[in-house]
Backbone as a printed PyTorch tensor [residue, N CA C, xyz], in Angstrom:
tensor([[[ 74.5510,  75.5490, 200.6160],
         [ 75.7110,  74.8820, 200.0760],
         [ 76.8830,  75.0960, 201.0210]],

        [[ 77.3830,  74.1310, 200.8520],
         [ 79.0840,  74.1030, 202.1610],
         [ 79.9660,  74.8980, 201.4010]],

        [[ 81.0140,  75.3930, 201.8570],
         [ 81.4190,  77.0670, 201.2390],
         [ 82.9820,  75.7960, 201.1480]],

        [[ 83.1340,  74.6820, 202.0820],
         [ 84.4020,  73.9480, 201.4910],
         [ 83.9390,  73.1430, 200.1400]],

        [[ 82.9880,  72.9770, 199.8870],
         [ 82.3370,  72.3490, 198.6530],
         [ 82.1050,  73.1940, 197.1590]],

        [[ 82.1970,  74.3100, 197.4400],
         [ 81.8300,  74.8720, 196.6770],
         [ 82.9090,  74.9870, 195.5130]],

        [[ 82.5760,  75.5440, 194.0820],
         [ 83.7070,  75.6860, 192.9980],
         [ 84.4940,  76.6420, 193.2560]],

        [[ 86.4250,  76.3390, 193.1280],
         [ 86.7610,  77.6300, 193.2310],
         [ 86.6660,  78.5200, 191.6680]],

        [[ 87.7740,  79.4310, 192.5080],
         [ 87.6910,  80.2980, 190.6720],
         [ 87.7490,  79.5030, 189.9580]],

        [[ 87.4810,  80.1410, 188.5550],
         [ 88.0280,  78.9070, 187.6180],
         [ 87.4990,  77.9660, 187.2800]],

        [[ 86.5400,  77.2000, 188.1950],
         [ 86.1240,  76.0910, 188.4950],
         [ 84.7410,  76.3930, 187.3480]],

        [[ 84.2330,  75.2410, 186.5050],
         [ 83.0780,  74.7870, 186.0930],
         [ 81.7280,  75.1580, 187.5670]],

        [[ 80.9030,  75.8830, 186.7460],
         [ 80.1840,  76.3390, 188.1790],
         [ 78.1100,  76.8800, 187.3900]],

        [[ 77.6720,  75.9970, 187.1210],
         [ 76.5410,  76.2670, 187.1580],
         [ 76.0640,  76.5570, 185.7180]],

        [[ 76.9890,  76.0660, 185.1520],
         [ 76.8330,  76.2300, 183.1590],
         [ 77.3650,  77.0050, 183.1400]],

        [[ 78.5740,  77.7500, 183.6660],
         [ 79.0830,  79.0630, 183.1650],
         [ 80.6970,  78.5240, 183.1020]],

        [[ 81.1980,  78.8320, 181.7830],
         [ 82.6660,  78.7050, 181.2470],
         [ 83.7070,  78.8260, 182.5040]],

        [[ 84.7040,  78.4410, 182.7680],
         [ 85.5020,  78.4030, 183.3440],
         [ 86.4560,  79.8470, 183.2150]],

        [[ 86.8950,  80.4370, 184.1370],
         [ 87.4220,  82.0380, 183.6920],
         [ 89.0900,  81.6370, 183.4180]],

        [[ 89.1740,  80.2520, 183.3620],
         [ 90.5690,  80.5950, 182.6100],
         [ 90.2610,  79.9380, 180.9710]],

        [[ 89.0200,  79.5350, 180.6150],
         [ 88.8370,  79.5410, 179.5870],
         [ 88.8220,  80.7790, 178.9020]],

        [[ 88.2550,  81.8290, 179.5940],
         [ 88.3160,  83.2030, 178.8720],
         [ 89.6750,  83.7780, 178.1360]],

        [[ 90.1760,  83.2460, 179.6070],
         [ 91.6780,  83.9950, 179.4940],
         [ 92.4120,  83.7650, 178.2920]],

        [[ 92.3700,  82.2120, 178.2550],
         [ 92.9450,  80.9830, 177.3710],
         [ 92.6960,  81.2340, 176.0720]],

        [[ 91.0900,  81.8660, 175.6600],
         [ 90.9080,  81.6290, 174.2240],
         [ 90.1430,  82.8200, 174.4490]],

        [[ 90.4690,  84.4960, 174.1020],
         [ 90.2440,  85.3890, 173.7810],
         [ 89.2620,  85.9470, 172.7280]],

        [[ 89.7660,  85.3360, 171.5680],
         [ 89.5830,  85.3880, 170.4270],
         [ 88.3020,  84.1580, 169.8510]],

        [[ 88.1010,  83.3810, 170.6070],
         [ 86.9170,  82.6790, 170.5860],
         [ 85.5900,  82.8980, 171.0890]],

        [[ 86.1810,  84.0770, 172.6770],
         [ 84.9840,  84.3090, 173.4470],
         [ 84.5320,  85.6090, 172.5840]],

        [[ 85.5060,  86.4140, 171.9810],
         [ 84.8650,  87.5570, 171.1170],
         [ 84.4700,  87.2370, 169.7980]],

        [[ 84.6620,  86.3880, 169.5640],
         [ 83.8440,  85.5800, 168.0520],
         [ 82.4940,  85.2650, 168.6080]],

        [[ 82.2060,  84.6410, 169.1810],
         [ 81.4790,  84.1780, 170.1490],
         [ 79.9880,  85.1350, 170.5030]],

        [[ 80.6570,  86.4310, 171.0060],
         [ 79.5430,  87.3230, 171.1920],
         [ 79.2460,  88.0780, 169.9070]],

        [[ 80.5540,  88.2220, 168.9960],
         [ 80.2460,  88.8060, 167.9050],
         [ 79.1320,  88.4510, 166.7510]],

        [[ 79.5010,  87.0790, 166.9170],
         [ 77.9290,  86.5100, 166.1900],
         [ 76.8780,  86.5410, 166.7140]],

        [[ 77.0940,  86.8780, 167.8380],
         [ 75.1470,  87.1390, 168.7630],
         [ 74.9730,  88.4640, 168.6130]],

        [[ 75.4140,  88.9930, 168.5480],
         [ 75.7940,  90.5470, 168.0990],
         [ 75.0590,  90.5470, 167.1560]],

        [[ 75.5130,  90.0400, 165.8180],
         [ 75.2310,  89.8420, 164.4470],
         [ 74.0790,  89.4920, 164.1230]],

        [[ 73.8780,  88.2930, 164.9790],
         [ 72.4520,  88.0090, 164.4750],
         [ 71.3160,  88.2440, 165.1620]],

        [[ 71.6610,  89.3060, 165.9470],
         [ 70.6590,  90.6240, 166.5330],
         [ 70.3580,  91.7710, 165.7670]],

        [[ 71.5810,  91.7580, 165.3950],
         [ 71.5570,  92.9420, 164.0850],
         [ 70.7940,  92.2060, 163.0610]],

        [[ 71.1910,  91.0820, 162.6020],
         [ 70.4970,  90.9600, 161.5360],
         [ 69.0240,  90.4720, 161.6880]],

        [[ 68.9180,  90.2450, 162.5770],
         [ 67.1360,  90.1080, 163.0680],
         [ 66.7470,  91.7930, 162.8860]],

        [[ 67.4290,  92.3900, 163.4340],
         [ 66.6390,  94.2120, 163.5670],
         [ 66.8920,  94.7160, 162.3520]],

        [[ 67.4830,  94.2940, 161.6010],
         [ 67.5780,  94.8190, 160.1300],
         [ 66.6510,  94.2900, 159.3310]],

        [[ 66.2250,  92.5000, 159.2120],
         [ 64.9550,  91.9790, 158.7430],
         [ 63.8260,  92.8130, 159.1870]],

        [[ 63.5570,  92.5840, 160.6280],
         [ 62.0820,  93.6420, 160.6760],
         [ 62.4330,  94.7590, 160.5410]],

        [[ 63.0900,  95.7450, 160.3290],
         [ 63.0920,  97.1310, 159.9770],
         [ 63.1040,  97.1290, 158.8270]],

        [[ 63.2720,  96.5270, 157.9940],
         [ 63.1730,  96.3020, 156.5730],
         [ 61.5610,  95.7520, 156.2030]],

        [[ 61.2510,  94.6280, 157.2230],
         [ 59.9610,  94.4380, 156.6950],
         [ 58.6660,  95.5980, 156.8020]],

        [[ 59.1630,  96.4120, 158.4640],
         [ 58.3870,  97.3810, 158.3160],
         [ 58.1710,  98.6010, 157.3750]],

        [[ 59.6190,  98.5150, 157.0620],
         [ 59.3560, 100.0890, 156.0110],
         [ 59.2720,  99.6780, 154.6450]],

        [[ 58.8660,  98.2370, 154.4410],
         [ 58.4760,  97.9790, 153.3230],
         [ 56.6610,  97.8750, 152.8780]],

        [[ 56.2340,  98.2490, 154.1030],
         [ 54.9540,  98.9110, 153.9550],
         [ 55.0300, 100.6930, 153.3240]],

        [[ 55.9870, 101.1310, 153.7130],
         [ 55.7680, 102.4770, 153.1450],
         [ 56.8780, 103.0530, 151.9190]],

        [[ 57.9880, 102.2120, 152.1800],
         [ 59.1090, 102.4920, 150.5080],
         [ 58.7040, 101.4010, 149.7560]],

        [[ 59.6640, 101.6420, 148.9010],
         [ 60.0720, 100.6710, 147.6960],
         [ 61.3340,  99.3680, 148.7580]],

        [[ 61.8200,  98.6180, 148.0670],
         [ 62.8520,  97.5730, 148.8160],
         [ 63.9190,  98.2340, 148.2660]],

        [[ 64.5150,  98.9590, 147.5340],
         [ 65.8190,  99.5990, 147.5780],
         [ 65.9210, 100.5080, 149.1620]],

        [[ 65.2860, 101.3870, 149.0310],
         [ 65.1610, 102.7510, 150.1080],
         [ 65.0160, 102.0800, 151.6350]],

        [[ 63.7320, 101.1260, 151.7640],
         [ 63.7390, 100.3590, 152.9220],
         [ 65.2320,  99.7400, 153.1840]],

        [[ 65.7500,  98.9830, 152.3610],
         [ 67.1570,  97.9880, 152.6030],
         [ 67.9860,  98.9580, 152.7520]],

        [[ 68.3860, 100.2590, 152.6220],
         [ 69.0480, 101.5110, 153.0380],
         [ 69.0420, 101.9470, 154.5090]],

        [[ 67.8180, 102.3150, 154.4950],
         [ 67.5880, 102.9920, 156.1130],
         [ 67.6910, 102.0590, 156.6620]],

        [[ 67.5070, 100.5270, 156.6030],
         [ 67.3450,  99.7880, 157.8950],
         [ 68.9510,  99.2580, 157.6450]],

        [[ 69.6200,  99.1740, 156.9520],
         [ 70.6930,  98.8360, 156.9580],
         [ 71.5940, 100.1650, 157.6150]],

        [[ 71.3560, 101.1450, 156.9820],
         [ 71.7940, 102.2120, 158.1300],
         [ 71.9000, 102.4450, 159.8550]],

        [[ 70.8410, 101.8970, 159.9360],
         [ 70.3640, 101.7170, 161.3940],
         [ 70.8830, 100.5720, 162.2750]],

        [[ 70.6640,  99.8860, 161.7540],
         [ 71.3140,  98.7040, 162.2990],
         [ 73.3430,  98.6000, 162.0370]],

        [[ 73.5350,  99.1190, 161.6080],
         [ 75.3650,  99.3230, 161.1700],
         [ 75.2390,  99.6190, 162.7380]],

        [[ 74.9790, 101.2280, 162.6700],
         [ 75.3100, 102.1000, 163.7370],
         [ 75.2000, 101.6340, 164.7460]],

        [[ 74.1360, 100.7420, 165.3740],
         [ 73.4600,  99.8820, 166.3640],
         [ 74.5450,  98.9410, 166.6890]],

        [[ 74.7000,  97.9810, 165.5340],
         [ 75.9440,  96.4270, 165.6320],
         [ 77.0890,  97.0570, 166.1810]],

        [[ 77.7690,  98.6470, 165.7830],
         [ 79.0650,  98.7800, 165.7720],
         [ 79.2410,  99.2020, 167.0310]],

        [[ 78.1730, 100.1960, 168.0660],
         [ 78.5240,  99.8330, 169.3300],
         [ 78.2770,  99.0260, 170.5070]],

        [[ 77.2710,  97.9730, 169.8760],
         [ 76.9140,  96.7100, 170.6630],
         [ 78.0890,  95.6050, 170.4700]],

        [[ 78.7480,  95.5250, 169.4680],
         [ 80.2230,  94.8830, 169.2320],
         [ 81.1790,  95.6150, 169.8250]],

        [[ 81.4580,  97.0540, 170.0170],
         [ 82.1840,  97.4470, 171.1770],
         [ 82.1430,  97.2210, 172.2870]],

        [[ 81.3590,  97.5010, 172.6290],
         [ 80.4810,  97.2380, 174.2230],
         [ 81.0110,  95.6340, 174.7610]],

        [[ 80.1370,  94.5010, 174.0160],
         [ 80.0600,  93.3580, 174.3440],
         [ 80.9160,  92.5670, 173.3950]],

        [[ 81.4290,  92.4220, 172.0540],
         [ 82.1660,  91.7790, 171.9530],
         [ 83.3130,  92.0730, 171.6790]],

        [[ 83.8470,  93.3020, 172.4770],
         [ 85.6080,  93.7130, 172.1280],
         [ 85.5350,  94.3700, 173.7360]],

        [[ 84.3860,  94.0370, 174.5530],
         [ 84.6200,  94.0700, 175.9920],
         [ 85.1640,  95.8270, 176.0710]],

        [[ 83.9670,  96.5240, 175.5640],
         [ 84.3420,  98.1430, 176.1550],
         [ 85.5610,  98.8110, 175.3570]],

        [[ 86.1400,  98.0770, 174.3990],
         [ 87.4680,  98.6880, 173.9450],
         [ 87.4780, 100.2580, 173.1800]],

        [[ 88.1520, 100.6400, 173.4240],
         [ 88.5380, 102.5000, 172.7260],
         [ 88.0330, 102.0740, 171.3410]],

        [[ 87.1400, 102.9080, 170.9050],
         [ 87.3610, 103.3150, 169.6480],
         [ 87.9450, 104.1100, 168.8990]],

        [[ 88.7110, 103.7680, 167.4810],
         [ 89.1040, 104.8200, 166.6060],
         [ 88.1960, 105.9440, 166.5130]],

        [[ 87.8660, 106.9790, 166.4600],
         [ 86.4770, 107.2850, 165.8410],
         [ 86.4900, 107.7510, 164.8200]],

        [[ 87.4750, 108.2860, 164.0160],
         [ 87.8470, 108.1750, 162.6240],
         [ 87.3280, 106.7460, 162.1730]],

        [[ 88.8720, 105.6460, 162.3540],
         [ 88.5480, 104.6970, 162.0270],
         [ 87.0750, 104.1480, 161.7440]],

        [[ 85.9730, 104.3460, 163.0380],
         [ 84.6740, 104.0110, 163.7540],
         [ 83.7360, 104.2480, 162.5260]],

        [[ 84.1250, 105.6280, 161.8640],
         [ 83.1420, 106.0090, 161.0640],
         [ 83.6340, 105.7230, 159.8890]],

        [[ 84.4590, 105.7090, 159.4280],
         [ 85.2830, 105.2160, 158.3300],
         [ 84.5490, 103.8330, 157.6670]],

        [[ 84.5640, 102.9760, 158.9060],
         [ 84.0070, 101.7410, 158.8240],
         [ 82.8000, 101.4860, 159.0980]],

        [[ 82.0660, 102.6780, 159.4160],
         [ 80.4790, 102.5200, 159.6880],
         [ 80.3020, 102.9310, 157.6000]],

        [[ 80.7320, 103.5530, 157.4900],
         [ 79.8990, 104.3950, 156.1150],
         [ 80.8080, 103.0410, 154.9160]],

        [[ 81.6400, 102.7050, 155.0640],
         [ 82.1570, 101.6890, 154.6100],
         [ 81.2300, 100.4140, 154.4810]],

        [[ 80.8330,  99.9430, 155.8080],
         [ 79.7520,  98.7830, 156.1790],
         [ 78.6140,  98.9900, 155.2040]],

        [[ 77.5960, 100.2510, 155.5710],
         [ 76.8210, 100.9030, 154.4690],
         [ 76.8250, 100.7970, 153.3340]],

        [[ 77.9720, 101.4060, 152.5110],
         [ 78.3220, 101.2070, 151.4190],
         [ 78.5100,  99.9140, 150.7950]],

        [[ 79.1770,  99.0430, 151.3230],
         [ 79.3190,  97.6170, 151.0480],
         [ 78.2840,  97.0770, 151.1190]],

        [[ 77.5030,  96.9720, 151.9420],
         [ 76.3490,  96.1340, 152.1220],
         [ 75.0810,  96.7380, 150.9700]],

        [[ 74.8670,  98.1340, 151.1240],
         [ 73.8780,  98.6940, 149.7860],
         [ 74.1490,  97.9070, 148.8350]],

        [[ 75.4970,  98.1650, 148.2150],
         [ 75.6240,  97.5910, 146.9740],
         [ 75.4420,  96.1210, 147.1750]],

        [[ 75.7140,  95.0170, 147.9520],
         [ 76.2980,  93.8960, 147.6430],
         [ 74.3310,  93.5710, 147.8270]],

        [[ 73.7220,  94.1740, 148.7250],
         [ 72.2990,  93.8420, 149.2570],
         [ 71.6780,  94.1510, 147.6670]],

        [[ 71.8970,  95.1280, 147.4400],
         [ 71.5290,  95.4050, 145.9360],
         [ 71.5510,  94.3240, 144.9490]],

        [[ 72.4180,  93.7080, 145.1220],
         [ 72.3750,  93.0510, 144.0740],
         [ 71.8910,  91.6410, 144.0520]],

        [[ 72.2710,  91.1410, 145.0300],
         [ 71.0160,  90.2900, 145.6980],
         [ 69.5400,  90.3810, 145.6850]],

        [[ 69.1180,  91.2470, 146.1310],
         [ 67.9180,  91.6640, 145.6200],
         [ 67.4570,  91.5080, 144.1050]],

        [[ 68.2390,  92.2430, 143.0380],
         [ 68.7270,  92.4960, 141.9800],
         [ 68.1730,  91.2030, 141.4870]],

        [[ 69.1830,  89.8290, 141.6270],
         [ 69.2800,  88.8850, 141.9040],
         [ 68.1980,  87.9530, 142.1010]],

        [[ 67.2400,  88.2100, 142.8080],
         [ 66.0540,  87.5940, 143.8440],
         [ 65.1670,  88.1500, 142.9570]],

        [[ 65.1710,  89.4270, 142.7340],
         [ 63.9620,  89.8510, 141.4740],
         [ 64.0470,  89.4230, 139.7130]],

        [[ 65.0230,  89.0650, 139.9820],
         [ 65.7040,  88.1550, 138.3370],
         [ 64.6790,  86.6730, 138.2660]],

        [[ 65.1480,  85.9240, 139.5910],
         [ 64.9700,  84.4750, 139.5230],
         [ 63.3780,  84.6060, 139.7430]],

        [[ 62.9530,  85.4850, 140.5750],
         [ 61.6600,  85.1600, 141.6030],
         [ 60.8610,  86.6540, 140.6800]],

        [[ 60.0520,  86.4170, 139.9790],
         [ 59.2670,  87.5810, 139.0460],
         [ 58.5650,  88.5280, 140.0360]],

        [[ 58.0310,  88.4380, 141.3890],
         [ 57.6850,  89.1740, 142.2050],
         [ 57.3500,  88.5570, 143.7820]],

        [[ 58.6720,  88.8310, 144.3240],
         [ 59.0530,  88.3190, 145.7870],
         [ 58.4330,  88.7940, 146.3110]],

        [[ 58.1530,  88.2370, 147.5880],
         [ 57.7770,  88.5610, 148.9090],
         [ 58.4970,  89.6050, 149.5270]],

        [[ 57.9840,  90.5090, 150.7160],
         [ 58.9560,  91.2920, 151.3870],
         [ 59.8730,  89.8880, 152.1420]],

        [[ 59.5150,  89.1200, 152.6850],
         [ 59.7440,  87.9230, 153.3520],
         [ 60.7210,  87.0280, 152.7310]],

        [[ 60.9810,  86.8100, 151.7170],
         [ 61.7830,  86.6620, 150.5820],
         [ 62.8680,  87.7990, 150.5080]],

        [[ 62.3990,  88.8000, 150.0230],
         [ 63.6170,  89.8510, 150.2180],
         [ 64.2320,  90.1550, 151.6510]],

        [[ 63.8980,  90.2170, 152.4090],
         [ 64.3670,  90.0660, 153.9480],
         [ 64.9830,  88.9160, 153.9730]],

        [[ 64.4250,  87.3900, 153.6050],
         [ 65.6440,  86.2560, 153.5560],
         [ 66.8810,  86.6500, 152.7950]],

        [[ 66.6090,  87.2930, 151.9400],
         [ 67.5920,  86.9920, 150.9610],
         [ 68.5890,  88.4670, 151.4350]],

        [[ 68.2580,  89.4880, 151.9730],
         [ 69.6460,  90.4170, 152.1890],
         [ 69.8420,  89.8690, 153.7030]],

        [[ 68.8340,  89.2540, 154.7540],
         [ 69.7100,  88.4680, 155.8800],
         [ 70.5980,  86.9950, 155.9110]],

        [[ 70.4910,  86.4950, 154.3540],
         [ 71.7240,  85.5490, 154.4080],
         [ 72.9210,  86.3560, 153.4430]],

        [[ 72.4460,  87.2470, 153.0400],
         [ 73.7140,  88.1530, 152.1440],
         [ 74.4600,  88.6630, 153.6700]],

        [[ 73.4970,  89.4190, 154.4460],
         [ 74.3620,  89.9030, 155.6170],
         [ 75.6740,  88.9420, 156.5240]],

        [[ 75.0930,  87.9560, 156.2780],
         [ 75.5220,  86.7540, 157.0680],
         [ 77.4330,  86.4430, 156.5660]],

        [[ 77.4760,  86.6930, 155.1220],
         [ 78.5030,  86.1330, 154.4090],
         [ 79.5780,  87.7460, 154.7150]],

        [[ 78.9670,  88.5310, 154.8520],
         [ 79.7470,  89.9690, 155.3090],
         [ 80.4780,  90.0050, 156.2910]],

        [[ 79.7440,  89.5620, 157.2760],
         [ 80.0970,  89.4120, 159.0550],
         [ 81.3780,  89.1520, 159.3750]],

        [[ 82.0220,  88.1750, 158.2390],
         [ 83.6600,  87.8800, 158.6200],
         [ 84.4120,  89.0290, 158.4170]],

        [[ 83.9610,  89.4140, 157.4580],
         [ 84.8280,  91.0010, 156.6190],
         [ 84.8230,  91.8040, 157.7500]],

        [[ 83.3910,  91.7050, 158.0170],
         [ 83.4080,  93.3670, 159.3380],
         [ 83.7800,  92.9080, 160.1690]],

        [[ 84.0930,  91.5160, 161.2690],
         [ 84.6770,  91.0840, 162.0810],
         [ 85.9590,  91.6970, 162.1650]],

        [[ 87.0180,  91.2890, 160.9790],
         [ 88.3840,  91.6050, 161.0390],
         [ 88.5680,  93.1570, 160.9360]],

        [[ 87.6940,  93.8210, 160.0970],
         [ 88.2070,  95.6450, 160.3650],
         [ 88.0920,  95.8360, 161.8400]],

        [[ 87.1030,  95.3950, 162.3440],
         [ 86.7470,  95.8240, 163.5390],
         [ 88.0390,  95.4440, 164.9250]],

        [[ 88.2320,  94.3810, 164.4190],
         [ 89.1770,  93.7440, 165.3040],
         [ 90.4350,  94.3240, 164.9820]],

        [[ 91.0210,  93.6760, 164.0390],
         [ 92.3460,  95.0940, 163.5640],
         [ 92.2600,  96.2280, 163.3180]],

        [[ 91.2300,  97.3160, 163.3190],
         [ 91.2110,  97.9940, 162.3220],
         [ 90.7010,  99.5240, 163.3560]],

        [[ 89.5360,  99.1630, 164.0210],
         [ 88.5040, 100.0970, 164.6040],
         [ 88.9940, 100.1540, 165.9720]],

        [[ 88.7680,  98.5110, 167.0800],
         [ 88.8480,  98.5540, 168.4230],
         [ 90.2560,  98.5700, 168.7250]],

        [[ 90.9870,  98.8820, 169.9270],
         [ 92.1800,  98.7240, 170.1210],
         [ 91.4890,  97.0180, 171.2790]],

        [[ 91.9830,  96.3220, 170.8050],
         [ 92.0520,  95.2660, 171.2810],
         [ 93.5280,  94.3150, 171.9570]],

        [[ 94.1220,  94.6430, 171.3460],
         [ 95.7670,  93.9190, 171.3450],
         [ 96.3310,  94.4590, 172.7640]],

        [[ 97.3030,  93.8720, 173.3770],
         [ 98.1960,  94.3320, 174.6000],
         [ 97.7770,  95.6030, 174.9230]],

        [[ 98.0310,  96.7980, 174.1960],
         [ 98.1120,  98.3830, 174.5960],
         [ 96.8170,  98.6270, 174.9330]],

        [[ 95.6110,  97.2350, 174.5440],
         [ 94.3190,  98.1740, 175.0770],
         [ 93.8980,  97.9790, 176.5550]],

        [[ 92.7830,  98.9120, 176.8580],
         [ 92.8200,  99.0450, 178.4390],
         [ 90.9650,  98.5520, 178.2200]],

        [[ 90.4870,  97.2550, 178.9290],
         [ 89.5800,  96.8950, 178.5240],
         [ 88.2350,  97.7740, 179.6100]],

        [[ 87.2970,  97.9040, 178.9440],
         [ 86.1260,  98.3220, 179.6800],
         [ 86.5750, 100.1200, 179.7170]],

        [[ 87.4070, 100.5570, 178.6230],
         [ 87.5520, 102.0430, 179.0160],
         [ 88.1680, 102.2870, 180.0240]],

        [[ 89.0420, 101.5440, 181.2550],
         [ 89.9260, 102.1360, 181.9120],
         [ 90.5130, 103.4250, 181.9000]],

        [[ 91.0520, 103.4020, 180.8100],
         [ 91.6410, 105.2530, 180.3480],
         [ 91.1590, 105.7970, 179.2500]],

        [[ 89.9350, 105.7570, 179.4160],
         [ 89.5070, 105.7430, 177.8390],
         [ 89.5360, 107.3860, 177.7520]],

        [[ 89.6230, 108.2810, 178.9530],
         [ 90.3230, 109.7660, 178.6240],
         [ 91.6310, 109.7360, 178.4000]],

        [[ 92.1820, 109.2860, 177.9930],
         [ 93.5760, 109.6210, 178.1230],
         [ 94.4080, 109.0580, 176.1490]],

        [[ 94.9970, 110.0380, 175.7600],
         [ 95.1940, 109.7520, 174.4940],
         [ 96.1510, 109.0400, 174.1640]],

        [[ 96.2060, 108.2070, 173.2970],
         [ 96.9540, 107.0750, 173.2540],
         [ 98.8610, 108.4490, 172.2010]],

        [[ 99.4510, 107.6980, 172.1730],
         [100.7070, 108.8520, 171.4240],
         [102.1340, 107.2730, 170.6070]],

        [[102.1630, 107.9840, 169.6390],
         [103.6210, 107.3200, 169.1210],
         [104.4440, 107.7030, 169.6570]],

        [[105.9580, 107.3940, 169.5670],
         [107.2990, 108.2730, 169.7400],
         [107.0120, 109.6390, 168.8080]],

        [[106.4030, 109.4760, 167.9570],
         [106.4510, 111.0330, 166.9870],
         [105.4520, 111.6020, 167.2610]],

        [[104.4910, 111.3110, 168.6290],
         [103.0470, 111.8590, 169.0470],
         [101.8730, 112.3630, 168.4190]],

        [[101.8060, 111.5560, 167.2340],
         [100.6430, 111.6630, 166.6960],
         [ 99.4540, 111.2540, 167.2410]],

        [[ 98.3350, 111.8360, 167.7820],
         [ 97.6070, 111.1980, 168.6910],
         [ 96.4510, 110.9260, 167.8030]],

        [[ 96.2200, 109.3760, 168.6380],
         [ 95.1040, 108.2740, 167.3370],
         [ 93.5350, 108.9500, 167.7560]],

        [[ 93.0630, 108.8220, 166.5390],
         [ 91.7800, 109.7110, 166.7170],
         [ 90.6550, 108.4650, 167.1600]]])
């Protein structure tokens, strides 16, 4: 290829977004990965659920694999869709056992739900039915995560730049 021909920055270049599209719409490109995120998680939460539904009950299975997969989503959404950002780790866990909690119950009842209408479901069935329950969550945990967990906004330093270095108020309370 001729190197005067070629795309500059910026430039549309081989199916890949333009880097002032990134720039431009922030908040689209991290929506963006956050749902691939998500529905990685929620693929590894279906089969971890289908597997340990050979050896639990579907309460206990929809627990551990929902456990597992929280912990999994919350730093693969750091990583890749808040681009490396600091975590709270208060906050981090706050909102991991939070996620847990919310989802047990709400998966619960769905289930709950699914065993009401359907006299004796499938594991396959119950796996549909807490991976479109998961699905309706995703916005909720989107926004803690985004306001709440990552420092994302102006003050953050992306990819961990200073990620030793403690963030301080004027009254130096330093964020955990």
């Amino acid at each position: 290829m001729n190197p005067a021909s070629a795309p500059g920055p910026g430039e549309r270049h081989g199916g890949h977004v333009p880097s002032w599209w990134h720039a431009r719409y922030p908040t689209v490109r991290r929506l963006v990965r956050y749902a691939t995120v998500g529905g990685a998680a929620t693929a590894l939460n279906a089969v971890l659920f289908l597997l340990l539904r050979y050896v639990l009950d579907t309460f206990p299975a929809n627990l551990i694999a929902l456990t597992l997969t929280t912990a999994v989503s919350t730093e693969a959404n750091r990583r890749f869709a808040f681009d490396g950002a600091r975590a709270h780790r208060l906050r981090g866990w706050v909102q991991d056992v939070g996620t847990v909690a919310f989802y047990a119950c709400y998966t619960s009842v769905v289930l709950v739900t699914l065993h009401a209408l359907i006299t004796e479901p499938t594991p396959g069935q119950e796996a549909a039915a807490v991976a479109a329950a998961s699905l309706a969550g995703g916005v909720l945990r989107y926004t803690v995560l985004r306001f709440w967990v990552f420092e994302t906004g102006a003050d953050a330093h992306p990819s961990g730049a200073q990620e030793g270095t403690a963030r301080c108020s004027t009254t130096s309370h330093r964020s955990t």
